[in-house]
C-alpha positions as CSV (number, residue, x, y, z in Angstrom):
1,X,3.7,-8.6,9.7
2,X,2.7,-9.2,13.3
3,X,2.8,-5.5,14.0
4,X,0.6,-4.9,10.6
5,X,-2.0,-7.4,11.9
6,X,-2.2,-6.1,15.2
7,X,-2.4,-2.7,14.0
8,X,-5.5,-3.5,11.9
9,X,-7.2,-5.3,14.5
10,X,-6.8,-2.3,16.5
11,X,-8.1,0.2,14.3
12,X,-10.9,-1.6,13.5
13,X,-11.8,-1.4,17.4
14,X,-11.3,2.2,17.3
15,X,-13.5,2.6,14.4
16,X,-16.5,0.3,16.4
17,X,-15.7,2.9,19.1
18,X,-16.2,5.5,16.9
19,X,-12.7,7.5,17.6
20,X,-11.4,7.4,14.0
21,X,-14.0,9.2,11.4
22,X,-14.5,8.8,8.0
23,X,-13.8,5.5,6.6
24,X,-11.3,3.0,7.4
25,X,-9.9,-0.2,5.2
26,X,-7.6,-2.7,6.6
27,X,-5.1,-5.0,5.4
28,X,-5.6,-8.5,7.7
29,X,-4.6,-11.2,5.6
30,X,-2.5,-9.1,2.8
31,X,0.7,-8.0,4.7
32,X,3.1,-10.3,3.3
33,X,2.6,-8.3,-0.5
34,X,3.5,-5.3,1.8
35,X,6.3,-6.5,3.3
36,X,7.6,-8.8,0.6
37,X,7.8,-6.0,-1.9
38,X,9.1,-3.1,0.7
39,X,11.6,-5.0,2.3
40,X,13.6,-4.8,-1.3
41,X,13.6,-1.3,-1.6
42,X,16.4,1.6,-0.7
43,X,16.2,4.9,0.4
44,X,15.0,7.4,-1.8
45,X,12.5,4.7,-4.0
46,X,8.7,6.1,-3.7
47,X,6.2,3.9,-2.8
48,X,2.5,5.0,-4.3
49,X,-0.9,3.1,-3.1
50,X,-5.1,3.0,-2.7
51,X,-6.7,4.0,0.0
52,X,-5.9,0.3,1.9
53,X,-2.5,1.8,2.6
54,X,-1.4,1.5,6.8
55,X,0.4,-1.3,6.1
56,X,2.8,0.2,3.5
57,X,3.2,3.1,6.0
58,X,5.0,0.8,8.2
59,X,6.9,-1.1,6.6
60,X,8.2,2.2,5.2
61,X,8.9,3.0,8.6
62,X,6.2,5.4,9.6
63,X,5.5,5.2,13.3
64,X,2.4,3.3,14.6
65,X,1.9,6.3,16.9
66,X,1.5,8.7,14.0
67,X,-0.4,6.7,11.6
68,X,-2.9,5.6,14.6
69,X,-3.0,9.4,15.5
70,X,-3.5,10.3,11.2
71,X,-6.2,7.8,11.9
72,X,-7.7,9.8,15.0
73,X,-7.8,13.1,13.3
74,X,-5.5,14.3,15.3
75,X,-2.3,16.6,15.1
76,X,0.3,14.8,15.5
77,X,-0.8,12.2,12.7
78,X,1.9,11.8,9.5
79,X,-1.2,14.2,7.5
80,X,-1.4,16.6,10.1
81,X,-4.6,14.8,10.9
82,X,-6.0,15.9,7.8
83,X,-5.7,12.9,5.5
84,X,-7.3,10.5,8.0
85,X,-7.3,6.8,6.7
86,X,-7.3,6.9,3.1
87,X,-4.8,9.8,2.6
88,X,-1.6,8.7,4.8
89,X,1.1,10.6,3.2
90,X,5.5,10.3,4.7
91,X,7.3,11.6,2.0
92,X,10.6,11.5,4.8
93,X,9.9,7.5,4.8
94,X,9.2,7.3,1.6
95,X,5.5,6.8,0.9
96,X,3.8,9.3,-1.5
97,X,0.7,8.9,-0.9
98,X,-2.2,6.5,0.3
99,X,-5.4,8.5,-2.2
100,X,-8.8,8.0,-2.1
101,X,-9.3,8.1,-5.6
102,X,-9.6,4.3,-7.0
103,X,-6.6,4.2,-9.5
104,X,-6.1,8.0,-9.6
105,X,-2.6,7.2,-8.3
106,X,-1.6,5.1,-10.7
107,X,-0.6,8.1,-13.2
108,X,1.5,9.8,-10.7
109,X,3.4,6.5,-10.1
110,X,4.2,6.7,-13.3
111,X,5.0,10.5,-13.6
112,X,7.2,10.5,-10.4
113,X,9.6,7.4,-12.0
114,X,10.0,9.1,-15.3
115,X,11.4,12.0,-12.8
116,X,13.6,9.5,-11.1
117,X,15.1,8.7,-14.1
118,X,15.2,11.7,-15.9
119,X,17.2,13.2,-13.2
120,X,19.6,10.3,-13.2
121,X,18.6,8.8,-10.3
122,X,18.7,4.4,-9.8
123,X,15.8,5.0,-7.1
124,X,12.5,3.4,-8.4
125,X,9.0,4.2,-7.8
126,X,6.4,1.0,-6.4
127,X,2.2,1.7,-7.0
128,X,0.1,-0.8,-5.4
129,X,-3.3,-1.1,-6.6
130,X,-6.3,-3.4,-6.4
131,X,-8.3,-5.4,-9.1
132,X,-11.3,-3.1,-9.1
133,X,-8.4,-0.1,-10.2
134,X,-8.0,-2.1,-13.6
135,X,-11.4,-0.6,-15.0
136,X,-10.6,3.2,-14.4
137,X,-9.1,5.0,-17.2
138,X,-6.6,6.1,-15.3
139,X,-5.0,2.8,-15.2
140,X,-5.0,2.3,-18.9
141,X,-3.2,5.9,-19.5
142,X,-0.9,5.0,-16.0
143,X,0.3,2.1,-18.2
144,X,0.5,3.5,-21.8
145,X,2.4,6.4,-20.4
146,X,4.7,3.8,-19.2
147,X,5.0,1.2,-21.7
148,X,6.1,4.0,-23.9
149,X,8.5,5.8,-21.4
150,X,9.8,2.1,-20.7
151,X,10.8,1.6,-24.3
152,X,13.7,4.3,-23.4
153,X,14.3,2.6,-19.9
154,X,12.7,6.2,-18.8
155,X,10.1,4.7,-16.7
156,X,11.3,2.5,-13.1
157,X,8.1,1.7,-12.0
158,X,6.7,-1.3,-10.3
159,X,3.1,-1.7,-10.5
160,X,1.7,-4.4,-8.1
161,X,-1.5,-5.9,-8.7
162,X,-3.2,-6.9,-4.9
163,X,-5.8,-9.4,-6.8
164,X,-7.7,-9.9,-3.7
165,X,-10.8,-11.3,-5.8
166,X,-12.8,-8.4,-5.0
167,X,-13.3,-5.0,-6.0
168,X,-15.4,-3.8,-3.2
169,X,-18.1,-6.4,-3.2
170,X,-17.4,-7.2,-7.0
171,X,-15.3,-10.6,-7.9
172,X,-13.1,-10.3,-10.1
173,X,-15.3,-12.5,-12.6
174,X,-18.1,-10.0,-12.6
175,X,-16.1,-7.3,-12.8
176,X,-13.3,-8.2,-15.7
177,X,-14.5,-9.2,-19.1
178,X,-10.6,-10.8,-18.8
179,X,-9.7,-12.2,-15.5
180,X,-6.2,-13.1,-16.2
181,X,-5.3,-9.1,-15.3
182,X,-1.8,-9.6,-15.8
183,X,-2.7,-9.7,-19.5
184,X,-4.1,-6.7,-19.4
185,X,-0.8,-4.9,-18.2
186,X,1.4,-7.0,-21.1
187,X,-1.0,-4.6,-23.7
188,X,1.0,-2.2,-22.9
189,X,4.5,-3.9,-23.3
190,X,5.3,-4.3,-19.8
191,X,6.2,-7.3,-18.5
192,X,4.1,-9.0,-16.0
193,X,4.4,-12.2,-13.5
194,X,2.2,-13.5,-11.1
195,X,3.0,-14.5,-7.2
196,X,1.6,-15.9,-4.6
197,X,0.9,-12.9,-2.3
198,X,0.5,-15.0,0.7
199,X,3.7,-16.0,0.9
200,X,6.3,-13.8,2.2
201,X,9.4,-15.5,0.8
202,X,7.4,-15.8,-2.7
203,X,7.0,-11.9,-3.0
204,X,10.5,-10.7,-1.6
205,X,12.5,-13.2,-4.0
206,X,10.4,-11.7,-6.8
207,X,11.1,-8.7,-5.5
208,X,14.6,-9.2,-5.1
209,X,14.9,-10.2,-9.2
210,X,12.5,-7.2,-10.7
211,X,13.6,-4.6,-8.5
212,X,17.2,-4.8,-9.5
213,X,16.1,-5.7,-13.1
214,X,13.8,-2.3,-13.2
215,X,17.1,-0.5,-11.8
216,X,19.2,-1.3,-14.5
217,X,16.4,-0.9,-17.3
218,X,14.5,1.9,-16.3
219,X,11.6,0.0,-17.5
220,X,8.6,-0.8,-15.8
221,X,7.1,-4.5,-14.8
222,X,4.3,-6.0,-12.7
223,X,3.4,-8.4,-10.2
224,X,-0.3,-9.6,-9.9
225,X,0.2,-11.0,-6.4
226,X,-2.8,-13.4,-5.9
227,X,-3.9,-12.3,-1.9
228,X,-6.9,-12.0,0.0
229,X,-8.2,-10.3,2.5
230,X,-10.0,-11.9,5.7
231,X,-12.0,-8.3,7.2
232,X,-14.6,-6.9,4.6
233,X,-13.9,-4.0,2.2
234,X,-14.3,-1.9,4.6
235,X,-15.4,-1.3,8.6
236,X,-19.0,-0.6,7.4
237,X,-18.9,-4.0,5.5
238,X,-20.2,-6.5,8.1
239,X,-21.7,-8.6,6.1
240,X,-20.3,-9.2,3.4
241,X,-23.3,-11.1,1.4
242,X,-21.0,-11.5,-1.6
243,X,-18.9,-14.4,-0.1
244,X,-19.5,-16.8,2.3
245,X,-18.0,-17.4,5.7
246,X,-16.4,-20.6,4.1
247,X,-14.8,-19.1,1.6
248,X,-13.0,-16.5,4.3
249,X,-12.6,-19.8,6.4
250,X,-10.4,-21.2,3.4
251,X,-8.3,-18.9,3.0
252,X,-7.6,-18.7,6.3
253,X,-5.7,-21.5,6.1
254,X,-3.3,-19.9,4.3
255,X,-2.5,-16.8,6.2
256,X,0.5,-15.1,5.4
257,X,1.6,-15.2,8.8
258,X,1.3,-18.6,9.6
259,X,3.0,-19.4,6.6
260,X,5.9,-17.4,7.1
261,X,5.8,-18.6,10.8
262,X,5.6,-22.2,10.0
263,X,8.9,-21.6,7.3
264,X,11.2,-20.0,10.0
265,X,10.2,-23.2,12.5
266,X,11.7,-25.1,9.3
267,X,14.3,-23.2,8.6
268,X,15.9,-21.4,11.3
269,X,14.4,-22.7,14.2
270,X,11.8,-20.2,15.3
271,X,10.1,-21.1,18.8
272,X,6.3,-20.7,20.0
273,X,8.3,-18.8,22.7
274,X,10.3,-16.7,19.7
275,X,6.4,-15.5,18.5
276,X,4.8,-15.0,21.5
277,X,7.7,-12.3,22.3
278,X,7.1,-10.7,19.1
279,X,3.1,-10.7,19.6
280,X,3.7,-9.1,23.0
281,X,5.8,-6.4,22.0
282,X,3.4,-5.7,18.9
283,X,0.6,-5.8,20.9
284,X,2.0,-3.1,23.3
285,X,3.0,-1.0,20.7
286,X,-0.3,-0.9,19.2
287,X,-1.9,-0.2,22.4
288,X,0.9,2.8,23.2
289,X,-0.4,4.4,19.6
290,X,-4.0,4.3,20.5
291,X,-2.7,6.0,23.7
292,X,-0.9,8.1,21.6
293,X,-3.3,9.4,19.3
294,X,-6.3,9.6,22.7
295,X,-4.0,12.2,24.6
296,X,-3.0,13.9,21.0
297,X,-4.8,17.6,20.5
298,X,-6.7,18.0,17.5
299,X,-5.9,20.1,14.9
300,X,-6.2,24.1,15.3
301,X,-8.5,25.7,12.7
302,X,-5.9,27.8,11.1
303,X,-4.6,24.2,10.0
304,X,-7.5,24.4,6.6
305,X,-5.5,27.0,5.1
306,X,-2.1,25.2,5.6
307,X,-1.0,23.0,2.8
308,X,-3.5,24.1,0.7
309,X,-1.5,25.8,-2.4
310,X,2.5,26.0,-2.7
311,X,2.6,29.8,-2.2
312,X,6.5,30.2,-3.2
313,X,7.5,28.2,-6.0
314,X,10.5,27.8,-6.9
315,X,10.9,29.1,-10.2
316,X,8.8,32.6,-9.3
317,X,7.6,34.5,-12.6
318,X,8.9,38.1,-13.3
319,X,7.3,40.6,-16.0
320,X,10.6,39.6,-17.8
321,X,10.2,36.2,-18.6
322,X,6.2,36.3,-18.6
């Protein structure tokens, strides 16, 4: 979570500085629905997500170097340097997809766990999404597809809400005509639960429960994990004139990290000392991956044309079978 936060601050810098183009979103003050939810999972489960996705790269194990480098355009980024922010993509690790398209994920989660399961498979697929997601249609035929699926245990998803109040600059109030969004998912006949994304433990003993529950289904469930993040939708949102400074202030209070620290004092005796070492070594790993992705070469033209179309299928057509 340390690494996550240190990342974002990072990249945020990078963006002032004007090395990573296009857009960038960042996760300060959400990691522990990341890591809480990933830490659960086995090799060979899919994890799906928005655009606000560097954090679910690492947990899934994606380097820092490469995601920073994805981030500076450059070759050796986990996209080629061709996804950028909002398109991080690790299949090897995992992670399916980071898309740019609010809620256009949200059917493929659904797609790719009906494939799990139809080929016999216990893996499970995971599709985060935020609030503002809930009012594209994509969502509402994500979730039928689903709920019907799930009524043959033919659809392992986990679908997790990150209510972070806001969909861009939009609360959730003037956004939903219903504001309890879990409700929204039970429509569908999935069952739903809220958690308190800020805490760490919160989300990886739900996680725990429904992730082995979803394996031995093959039905699909949510968590609305109530979160918040502290930077602004995005790195051009500065001032963020929809919420006050003491709002961000409040909530601040309850960052996940601090919470997390503060239990592992209780519990296990974690030291200032213990932290510090942990912020060091974050903190130089983040600064290696912005060296990393500086020195990294860009990508050669003939890169456009790679990836583009799947040129040899694997089921080719012949003039006997049309």
């Amino acid at each position: 979570m340390i690494l996550i936060r240190r990342f974002e601050e990072a990249s945020e810098r990078e963006f002032r500085r004007g090395k990573i183009g296009g857009y960038l979103h960042v996760y300060s003050g959400q990691e522990a629905v990341a890591i809480g939810v990933i830490s659960a999972l086995k090799k060979g489960d899919v994890v799906y997500c928005g655009y606000r996705d560097h954090a679910q790269a690492l947990a899934l194990g994606s380097g820092p170097s490469r995601v920073m480098a994805e981030l500076f355009g450059k070759s050796t980024g986990i996209s080629k340097g061709k996804g950028g922010s909002m398109h991080l993509f690790d299949a090897a690790n995992g992670l399916y997809g980071g898309y740019g398209i609010v809620g256009g994920h949200i059917p493929l989660a659904a797609g790719s766990a009906y494939a799990l399961r139809y080929r016999n498979s216990d893996n499970i697929a995971v599709c985060y999404f935020g609030d503002g997601a809930m009012n594209i249609g994509s969502f509402h035929e994500g979730m039928n597809m689903a709920g019907l699926w799930g009524k043959d245990g033919l659809c392992p998803v986990l679908w997790i809400i990150e209510n972070n109040g806001y969909a861009m600059g939009t609360s959730v109030e003037r956004h939903s005509a219903l504001t309890d969004l879990s409700a929204r998912v039970r429509a569908y006949n999935i069952q739903t639960e809220k958690v308190d994304g800020q805490d760490v433990f919160a989300m990886r003993g739900a996680a725990d429960r429904i992730v082995r529950q979803i394996r031995e289904t093959g039905k699909p469930y949510c968590i609305e994990a109530m979160t918040y993040r502290f930077s602004g939708h995005g790195a051009a949102d500065i001032l963020q004139p929809y919420r006050s400074k003491d709002e961000v202030e409040k909530h601040r209070d309850r960052d996940p990290i601090t919470i997390m620290r503060k239990r592992l004092a209780e519990v296990s005796g974690l030291t200032d000392d213990d932290v510090k070492k942990m912020d060091e070594w974050a903190t130089e790993e983040v600064a290696k991956a912005v060296r990393f992705a500086e020195e990294s070469p860009v990508p050669d033209g003939s890169e456009l044309f790679t990836d583009v179309v799947a040129e040899h299928g694997p089921h080719p057509v012949s003039e006997d079978n049309g």
